[in-house]
N, CA, C and O of each residue as an XYZ file, in Angstrom:
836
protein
N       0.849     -1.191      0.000
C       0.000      0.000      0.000
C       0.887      1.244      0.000
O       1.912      1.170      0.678
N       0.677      2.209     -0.564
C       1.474      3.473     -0.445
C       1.172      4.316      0.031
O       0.074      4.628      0.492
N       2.473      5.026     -0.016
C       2.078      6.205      1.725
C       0.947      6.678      1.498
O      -0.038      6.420      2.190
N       0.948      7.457      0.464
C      -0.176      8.232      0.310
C      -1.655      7.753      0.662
O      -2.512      8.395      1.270
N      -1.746      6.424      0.114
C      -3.156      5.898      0.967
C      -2.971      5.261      2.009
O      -3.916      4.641      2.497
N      -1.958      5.253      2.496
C      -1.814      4.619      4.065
C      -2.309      5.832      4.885
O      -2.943      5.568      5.907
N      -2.063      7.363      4.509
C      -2.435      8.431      5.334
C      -3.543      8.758      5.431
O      -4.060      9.270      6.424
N      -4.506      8.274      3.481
C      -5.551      8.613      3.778
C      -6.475      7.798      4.702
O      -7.530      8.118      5.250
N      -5.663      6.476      4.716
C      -6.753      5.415      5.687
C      -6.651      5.931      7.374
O      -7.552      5.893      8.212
N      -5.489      6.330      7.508
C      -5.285      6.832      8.509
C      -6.388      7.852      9.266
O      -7.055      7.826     10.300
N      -6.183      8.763      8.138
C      -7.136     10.605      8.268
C      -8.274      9.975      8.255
O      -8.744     10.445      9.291
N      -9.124      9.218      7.837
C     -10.271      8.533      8.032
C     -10.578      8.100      9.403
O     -11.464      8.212     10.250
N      -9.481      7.578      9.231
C     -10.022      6.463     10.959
C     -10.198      7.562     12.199
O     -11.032      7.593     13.104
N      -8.918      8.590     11.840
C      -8.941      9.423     12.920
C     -10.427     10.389     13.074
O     -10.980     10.747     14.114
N     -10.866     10.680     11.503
C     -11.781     11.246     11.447
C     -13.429     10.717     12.471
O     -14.263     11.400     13.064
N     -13.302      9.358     12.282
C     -14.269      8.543     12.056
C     -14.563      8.619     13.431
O     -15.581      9.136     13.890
N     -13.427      7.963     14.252
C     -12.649      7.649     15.786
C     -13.566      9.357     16.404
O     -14.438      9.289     17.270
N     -13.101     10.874     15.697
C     -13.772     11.557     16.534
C     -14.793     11.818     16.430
O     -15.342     12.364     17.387
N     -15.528     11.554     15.232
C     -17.118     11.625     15.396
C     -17.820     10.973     16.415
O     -18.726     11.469     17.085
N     -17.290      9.650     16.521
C     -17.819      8.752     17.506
C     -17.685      9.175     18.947
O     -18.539      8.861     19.777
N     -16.238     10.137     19.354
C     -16.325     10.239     20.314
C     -16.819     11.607     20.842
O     -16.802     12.041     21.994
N     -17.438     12.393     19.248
C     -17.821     13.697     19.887
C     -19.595     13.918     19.849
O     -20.268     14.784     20.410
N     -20.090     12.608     18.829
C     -21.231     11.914     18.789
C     -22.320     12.233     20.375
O     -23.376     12.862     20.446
N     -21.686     11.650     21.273
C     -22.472     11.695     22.391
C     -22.829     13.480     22.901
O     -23.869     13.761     23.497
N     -22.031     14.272     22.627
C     -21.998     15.272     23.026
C     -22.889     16.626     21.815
O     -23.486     17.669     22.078
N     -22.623     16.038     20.709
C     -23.587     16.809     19.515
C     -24.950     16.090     19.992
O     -25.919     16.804     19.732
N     -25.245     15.048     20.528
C     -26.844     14.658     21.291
C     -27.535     15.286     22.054
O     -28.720     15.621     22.029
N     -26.157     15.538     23.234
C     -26.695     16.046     24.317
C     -26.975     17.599     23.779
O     -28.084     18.098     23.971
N     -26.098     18.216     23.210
C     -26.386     19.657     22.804
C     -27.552     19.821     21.740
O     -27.890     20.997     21.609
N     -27.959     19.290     21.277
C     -29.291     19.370     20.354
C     -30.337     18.785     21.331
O     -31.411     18.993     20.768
N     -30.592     18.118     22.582
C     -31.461     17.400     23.606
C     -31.813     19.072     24.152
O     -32.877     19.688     24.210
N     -30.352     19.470     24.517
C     -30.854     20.789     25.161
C     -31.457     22.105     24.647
O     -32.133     22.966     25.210
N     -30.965     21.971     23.328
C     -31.498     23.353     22.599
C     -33.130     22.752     22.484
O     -33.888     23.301     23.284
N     -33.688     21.826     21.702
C     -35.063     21.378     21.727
C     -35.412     21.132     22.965
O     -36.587     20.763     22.953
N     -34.937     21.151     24.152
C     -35.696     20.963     25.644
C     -36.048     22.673     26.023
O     -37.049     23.212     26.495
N     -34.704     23.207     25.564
C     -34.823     24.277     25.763
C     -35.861     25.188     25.224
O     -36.407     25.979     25.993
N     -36.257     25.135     23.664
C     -37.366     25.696     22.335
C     -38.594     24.922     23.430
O     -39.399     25.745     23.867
N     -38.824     23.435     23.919
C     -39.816     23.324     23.708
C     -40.677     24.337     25.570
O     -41.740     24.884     25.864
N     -39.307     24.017     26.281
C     -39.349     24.442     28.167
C     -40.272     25.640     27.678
O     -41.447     25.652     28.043
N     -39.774     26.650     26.862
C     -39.602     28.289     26.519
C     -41.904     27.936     25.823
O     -42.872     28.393     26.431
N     -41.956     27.294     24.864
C     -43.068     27.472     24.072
C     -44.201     26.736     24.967
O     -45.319     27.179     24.703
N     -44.196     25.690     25.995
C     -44.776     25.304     27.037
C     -45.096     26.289     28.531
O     -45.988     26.215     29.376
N     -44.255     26.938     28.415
C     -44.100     27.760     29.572
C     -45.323     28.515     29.853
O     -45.945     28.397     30.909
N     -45.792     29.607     28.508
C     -46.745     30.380     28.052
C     -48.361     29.997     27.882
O     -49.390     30.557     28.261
N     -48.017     28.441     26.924
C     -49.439     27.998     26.528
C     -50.416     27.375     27.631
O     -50.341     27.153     28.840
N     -51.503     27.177     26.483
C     -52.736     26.935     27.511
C     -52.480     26.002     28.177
O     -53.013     25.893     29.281
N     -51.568     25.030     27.697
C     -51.455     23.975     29.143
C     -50.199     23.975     29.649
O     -49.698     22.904     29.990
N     -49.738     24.766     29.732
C     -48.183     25.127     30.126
C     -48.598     25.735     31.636
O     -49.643     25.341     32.153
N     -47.629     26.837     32.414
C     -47.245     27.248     33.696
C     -48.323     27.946     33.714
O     -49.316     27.734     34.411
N     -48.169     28.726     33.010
C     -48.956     30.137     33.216
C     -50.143     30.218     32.774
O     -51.023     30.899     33.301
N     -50.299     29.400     31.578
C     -51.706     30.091     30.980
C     -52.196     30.352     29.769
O     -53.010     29.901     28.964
N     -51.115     31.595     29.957
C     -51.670     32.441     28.984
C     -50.113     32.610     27.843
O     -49.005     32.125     28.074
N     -50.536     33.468     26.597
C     -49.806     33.422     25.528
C     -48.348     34.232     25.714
O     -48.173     35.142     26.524
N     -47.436     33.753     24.875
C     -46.386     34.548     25.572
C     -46.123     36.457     25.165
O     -45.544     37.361     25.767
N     -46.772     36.396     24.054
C     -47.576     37.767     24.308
C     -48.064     38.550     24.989
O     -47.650     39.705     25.084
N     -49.101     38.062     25.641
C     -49.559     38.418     26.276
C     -48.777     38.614     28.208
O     -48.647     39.584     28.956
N     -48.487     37.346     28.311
C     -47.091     37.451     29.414
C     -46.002     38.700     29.354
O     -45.697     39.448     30.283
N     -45.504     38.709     27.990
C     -44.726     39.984     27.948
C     -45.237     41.668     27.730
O     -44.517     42.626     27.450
N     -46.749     41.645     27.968
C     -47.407     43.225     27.632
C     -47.856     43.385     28.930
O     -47.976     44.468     29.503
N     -48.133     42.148     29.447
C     -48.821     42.985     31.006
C     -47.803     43.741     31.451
O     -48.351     44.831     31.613
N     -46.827     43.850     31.712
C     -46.221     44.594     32.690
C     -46.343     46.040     32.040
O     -46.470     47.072     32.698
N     -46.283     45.962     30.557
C     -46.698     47.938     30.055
C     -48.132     48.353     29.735
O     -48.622     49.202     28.989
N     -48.715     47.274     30.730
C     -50.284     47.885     30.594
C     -50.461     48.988     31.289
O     -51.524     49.475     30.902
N     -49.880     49.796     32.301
C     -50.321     50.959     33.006
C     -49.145     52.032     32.309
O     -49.063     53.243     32.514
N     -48.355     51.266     31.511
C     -47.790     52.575     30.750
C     -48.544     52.733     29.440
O     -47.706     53.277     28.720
N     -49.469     52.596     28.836
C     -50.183     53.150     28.112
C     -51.482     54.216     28.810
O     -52.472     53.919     29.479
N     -50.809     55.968     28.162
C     -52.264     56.525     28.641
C     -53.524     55.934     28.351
O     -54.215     55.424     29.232
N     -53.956     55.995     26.772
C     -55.163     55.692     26.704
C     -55.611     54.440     27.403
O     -56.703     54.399     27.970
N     -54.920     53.583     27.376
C     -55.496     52.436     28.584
C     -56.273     52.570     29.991
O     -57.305     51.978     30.305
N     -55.480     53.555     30.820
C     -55.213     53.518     31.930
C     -56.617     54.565     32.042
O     -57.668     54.468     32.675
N     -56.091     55.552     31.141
C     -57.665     56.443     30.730
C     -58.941     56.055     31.018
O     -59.754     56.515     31.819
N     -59.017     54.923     30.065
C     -60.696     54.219     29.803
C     -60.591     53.527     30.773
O     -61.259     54.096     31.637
N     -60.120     52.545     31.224
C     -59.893     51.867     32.918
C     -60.219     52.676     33.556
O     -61.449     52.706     33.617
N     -59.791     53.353     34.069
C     -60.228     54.605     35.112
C     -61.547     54.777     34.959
O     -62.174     54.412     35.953
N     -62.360     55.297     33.875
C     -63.328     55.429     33.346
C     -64.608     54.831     33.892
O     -65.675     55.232     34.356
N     -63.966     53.618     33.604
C     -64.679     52.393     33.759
C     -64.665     51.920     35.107
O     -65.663     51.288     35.452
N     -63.907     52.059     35.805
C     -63.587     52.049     37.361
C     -64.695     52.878     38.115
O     -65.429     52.552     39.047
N     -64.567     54.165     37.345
C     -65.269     55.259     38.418
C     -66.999     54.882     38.084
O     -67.872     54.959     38.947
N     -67.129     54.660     37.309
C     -68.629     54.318     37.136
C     -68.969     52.894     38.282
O     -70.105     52.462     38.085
N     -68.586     52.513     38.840
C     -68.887     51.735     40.140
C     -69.306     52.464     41.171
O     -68.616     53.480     41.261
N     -70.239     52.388     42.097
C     -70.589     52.870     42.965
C     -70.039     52.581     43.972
O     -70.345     53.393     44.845
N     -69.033     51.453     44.496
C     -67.726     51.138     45.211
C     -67.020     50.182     44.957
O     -67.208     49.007     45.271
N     -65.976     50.744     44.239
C     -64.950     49.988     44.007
C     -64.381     48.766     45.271
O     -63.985     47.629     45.011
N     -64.468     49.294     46.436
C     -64.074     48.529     47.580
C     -64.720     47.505     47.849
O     -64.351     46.406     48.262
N     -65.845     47.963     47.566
C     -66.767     46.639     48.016
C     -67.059     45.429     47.013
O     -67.487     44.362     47.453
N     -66.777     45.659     45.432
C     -66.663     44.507     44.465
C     -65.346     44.293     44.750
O     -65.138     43.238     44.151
N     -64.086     44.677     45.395
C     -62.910     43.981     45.626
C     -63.130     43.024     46.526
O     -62.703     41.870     46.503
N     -63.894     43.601     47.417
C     -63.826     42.809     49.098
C     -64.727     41.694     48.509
O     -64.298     40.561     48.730
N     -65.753     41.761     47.886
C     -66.497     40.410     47.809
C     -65.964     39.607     46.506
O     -66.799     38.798     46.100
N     -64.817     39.646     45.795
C     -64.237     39.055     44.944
C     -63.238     38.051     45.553
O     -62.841     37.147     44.818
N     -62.769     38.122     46.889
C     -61.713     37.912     47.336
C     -62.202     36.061     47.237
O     -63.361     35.700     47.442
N     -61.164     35.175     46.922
C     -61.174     34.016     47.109
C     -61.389     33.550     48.450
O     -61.552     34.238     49.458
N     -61.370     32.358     48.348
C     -61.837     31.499     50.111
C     -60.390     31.423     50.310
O     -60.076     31.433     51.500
N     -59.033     31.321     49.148
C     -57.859     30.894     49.337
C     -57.183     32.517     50.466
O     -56.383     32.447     51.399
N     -57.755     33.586     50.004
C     -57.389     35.216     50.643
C     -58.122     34.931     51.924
O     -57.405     34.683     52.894
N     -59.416     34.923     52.098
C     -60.615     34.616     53.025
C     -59.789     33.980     54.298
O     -59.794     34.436     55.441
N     -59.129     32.905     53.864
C     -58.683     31.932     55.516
C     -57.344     32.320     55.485
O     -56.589     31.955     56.386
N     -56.853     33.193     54.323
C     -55.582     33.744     55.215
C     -55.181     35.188     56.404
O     -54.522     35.636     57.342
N     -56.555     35.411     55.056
C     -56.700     37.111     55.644
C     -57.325     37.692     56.946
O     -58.397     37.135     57.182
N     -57.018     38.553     57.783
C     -57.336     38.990     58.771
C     -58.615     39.765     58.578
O     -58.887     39.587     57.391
N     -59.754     40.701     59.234
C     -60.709     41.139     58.595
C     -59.890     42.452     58.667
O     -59.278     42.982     59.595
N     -60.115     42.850     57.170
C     -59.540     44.688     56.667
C     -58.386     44.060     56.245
O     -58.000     44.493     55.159
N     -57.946     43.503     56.551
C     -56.603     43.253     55.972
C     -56.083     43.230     54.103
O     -55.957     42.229     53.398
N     -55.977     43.963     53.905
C     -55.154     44.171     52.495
C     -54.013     43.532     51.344
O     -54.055     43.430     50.118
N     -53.060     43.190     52.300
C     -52.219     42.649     52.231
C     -52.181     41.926     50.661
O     -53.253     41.497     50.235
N     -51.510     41.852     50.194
C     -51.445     40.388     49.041
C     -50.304     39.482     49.127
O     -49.111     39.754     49.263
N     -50.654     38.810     49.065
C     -49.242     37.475     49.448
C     -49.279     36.667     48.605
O     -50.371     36.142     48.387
N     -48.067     36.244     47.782
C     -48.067     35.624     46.459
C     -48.154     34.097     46.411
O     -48.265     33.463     45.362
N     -48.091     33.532     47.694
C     -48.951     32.173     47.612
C     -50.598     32.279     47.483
O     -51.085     31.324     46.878
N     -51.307     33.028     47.833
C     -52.717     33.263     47.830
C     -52.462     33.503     46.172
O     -52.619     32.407     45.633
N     -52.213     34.269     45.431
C     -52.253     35.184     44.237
C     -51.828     33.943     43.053
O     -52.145     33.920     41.864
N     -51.098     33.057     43.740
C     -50.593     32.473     42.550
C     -51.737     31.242     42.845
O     -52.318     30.837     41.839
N     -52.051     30.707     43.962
C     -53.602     29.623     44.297
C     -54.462     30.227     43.220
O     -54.791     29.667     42.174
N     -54.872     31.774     43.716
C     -56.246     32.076     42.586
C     -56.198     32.224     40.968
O     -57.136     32.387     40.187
N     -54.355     32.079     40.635
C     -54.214     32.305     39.477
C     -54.402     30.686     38.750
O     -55.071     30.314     37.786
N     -53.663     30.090     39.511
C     -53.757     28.236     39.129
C     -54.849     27.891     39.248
O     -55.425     27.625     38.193
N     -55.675     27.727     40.606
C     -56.484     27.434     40.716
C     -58.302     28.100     40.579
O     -59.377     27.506     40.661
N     -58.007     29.373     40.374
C     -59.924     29.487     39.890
C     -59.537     30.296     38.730
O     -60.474     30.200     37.938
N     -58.525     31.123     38.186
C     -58.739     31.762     36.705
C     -58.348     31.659     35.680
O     -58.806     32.258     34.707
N     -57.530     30.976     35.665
C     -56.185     30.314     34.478
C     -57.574     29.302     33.682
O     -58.398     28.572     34.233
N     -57.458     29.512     32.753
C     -58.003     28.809     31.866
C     -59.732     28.407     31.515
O     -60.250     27.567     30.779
N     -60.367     29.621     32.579
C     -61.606     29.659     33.057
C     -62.352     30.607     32.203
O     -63.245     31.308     32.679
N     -62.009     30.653     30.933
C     -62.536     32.067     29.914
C     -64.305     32.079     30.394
O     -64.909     33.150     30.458
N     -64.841     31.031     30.639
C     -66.464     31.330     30.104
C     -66.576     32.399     31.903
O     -67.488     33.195     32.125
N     -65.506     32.119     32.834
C     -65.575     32.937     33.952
C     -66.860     32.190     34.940
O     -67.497     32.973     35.644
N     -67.314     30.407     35.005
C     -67.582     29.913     36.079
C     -66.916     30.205     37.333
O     -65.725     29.898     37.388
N     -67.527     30.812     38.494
C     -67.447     31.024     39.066
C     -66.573     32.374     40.064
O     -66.140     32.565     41.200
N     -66.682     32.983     38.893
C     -66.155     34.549     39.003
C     -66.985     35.321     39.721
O     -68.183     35.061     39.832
N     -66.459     36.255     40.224
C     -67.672     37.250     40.667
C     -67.896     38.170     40.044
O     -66.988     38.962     39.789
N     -69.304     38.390     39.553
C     -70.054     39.227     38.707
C     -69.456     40.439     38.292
O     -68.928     40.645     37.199
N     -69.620     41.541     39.612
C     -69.532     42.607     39.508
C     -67.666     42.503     38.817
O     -67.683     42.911     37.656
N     -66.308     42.107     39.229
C     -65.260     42.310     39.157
C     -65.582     41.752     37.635
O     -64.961     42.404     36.796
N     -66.580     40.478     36.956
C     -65.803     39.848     35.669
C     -66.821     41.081     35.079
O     -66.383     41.333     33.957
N     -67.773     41.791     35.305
C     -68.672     42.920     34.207
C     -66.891     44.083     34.159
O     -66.508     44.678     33.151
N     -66.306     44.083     35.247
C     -65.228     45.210     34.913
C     -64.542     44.652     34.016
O     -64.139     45.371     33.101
N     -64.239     43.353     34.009
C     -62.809     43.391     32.836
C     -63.537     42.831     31.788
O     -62.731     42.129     31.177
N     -64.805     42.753     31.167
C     -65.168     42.470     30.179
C     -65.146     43.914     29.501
O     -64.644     44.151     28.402
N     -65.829     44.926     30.410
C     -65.953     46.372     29.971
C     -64.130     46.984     29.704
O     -63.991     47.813     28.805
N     -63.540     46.781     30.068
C     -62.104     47.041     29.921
C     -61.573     46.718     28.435
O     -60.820     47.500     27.853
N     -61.960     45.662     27.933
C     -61.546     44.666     26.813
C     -62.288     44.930     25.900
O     -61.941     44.522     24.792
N     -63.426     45.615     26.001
C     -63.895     46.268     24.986
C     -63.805     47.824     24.558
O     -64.425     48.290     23.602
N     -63.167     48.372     25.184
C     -62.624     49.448     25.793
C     -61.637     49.767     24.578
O     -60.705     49.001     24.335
N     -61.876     50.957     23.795
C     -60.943     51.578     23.046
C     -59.873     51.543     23.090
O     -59.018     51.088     22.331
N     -59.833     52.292     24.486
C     -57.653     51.953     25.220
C     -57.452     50.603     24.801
O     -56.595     50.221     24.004
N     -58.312     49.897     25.402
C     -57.430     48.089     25.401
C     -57.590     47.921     24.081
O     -56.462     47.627     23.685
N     -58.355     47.934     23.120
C     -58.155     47.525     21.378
C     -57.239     48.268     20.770
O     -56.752     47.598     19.859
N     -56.762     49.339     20.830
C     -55.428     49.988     20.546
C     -54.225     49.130     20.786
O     -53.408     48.800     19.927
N     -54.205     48.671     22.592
C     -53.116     48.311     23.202
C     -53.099     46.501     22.664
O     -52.152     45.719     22.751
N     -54.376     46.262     22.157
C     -54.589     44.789     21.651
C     -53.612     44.718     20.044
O     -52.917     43.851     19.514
N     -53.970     45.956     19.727
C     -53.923     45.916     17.868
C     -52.157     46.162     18.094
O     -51.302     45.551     17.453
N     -51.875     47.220     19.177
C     -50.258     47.314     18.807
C     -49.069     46.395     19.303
O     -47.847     46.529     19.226
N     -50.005     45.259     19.926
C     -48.800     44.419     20.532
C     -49.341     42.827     19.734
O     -48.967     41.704     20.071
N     -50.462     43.230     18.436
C     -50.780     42.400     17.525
C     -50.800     41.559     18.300
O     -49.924     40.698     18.217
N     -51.938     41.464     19.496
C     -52.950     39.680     20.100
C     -53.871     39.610     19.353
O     -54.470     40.540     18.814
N     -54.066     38.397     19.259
C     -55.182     37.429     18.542
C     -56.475     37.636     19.541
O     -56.507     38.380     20.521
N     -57.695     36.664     18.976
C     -58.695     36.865     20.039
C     -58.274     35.744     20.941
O     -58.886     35.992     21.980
N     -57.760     34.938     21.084
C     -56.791     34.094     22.196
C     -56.410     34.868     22.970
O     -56.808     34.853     24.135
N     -55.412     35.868     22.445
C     -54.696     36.606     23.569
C     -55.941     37.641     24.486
O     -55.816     38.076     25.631
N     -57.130     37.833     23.529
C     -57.113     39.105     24.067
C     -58.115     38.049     25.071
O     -57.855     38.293     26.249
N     -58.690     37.455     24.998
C     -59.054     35.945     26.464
C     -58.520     35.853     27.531
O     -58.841     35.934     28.717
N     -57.359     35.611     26.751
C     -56.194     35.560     28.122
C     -55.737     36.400     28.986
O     -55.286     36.190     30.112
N     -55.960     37.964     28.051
C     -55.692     39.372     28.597
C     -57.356     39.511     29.537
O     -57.393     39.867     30.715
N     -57.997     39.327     29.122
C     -59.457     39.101     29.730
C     -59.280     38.731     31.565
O     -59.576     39.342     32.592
N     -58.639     37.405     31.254
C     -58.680     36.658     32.278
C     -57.193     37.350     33.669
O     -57.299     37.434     34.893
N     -56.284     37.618     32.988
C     -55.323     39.259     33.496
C     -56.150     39.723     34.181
O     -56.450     39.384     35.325
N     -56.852     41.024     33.160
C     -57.481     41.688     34.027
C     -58.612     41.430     35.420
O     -58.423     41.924     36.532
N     -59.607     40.688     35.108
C     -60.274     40.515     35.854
C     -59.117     39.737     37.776
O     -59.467     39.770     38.956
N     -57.965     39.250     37.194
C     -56.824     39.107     37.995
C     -56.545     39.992     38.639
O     -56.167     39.803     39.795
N     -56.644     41.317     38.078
C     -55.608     42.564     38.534
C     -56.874     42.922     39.164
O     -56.644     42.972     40.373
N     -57.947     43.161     38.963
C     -59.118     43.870     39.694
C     -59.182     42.967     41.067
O     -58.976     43.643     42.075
N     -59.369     41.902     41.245
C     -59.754     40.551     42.289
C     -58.402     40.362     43.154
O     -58.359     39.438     43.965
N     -57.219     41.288     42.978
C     -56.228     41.380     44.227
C     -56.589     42.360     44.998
O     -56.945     43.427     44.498
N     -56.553     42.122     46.678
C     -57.657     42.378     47.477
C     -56.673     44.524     47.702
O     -57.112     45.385     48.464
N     -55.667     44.661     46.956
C     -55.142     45.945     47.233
C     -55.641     46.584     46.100
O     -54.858     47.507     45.877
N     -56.490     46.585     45.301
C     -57.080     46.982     43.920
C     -57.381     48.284     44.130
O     -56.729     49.226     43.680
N     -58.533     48.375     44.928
C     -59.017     49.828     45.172
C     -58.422     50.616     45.697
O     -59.076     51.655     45.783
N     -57.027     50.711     46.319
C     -56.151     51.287     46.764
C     -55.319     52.002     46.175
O     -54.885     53.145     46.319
N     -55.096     50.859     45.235
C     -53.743     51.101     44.368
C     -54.435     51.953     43.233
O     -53.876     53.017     42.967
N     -55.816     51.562     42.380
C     -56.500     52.674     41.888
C     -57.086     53.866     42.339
O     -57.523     54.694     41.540
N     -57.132     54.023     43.588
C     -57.059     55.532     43.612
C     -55.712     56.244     43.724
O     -55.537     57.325     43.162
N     -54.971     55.780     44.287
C     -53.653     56.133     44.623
C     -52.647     56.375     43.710
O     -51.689     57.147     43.675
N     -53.253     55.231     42.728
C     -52.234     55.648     41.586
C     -52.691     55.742     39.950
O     -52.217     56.462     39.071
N     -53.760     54.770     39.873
C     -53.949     54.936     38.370
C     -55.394     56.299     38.244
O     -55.743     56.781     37.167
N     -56.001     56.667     39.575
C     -56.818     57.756     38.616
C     -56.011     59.211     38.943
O     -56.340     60.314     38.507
N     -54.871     58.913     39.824
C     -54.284     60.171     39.633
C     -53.457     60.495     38.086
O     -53.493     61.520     37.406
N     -52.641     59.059     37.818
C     -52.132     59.436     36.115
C     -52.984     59.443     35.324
O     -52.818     60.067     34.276
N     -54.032     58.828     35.549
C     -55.279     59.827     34.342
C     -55.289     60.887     34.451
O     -54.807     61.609     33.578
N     -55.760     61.301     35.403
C     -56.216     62.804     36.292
C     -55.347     63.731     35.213
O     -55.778     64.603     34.458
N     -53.953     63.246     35.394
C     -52.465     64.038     34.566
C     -52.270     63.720     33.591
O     -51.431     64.368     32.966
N     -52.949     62.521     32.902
C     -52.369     62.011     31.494
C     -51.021     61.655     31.742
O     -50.286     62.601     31.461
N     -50.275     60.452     32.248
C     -48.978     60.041     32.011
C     -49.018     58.830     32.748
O     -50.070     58.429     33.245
N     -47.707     58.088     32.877
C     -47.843     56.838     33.212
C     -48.172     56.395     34.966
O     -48.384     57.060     35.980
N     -48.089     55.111     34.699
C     -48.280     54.783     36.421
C     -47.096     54.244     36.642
O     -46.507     53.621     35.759
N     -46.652     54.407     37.744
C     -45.363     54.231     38.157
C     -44.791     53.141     38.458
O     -43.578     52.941     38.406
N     -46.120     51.921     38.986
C     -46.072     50.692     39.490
C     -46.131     50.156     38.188
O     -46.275     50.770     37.131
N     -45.967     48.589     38.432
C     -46.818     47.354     37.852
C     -48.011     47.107     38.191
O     -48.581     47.277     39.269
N     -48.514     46.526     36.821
C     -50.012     45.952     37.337
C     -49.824     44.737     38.321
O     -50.558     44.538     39.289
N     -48.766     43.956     37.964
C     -48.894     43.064     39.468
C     -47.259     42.606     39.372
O     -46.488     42.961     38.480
N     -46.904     41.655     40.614
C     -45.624     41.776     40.870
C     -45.491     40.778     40.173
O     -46.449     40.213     39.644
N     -44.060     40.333     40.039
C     -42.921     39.307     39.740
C     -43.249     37.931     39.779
O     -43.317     37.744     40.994
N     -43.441     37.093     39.362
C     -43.881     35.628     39.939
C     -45.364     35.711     40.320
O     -45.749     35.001     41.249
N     -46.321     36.597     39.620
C     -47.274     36.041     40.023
C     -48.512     34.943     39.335
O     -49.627     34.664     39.776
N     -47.744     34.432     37.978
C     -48.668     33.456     37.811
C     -47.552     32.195     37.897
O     -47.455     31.310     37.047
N     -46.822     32.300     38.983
C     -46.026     30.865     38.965
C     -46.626     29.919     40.004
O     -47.154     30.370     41.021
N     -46.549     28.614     39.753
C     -47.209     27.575     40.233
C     -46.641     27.370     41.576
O     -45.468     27.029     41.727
N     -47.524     27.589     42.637
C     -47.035     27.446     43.865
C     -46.422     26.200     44.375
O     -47.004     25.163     44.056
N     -45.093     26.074     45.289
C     -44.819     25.485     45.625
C     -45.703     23.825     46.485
O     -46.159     23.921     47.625
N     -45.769     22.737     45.843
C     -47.023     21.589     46.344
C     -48.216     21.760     46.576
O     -48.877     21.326     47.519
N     -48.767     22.895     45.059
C     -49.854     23.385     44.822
C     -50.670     22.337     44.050
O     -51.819     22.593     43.690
């Protein structure tokens, strides 16, 4: 045999030799990128963590930075004859046996119970309370919110899911507080609200929930 194909049998084998041994590791790195695509597209959907679309996950937090939103909300807020009292009787049985009477408070094991357990995935709104689900239906039809629907391009899925948000953000027992305090004063001024509509982790699945 001559050199020349003795080297190429060689450059082969060696070739061959590292596929095999780099084989296991081009697996594992394609296991993780598709665990990873699928962790990421599960996370969002209807039968995933949260819920809701990942759209929609990423606009709540600039829902009180849109004026016209916050505008017609307000709007729609003040036409209640007490805001306090459709909060207080919205409150879950999960708030109910934690809560003290008057007590305000929100605590993100309660918040994330009522998110898993009574609103996540509950569009027709069994067992909602009236007065809080007439607010976020009126919200969603709401000029502000079809603007804020059309520019962050949701589907009627999302805007369900944004549905089911809001009536969320109204049914945390600091609602009427935080709307006078803060969102009908940036109407009042036309500019943003300073807060979030709700905190960090709050549609994550409670710990041996």
């Amino acid at each position: 045999m001559s050199n020349k194909k003795l080297k190429e049998n060689k450059q082969m084998l060696y070739e061959a030799s590292f596929f095999s041994e780099a084989l296991p590791f081009i697996v594992i790195g394609l296991t993780a990128a598709v665990g990873w695509a699928m962790q990421k597209f599960t996370a969002y959907g209807k039968k995933g963590t949260y819920g809701i679309s990942e759209k929609v996950y990423d606009a709540v937090s600039d829902l009180y930075k849109d004026k016209e939103f916050v505008k017609d909300f307000v709007n729609i807020l003040k036409k209640e004859s007490n805001l306090s009292d459709i909060v207080a009787k919205s409150q879950s049985q999960f708030y109910a046996d934690a809560q003290k009477r008057g007590d305000k408070t929100r605590r993100r094991y309660e918040d994330m119970q009522d998110w898993q357990g009574l609103i996540k995935g509950n569009i027709k709104g069994q067992g909602f309370e009236p007065d809080a689900k007439r607010i976020a239906r009126d919200v969603v039809k709401s000029n502000g919110y079809k603007k804020f629907s059309k520019k962050y391009e949701f589907t009627p899925d999302d805007d369900k899911d944004m549905f089911t948000v809001i009536y969320y953000i109204v049914t945390r027992p600091d609602f009427s507080d935080t709307a006078e305090k803060y969102l009908y004063t940036a109407a009042s001024n036309n500019r943003n609200v300073p807060v979030p509509p709700l905190p960090a982790g709050s549609f994550n699945m409670p710990t041996g929930f």
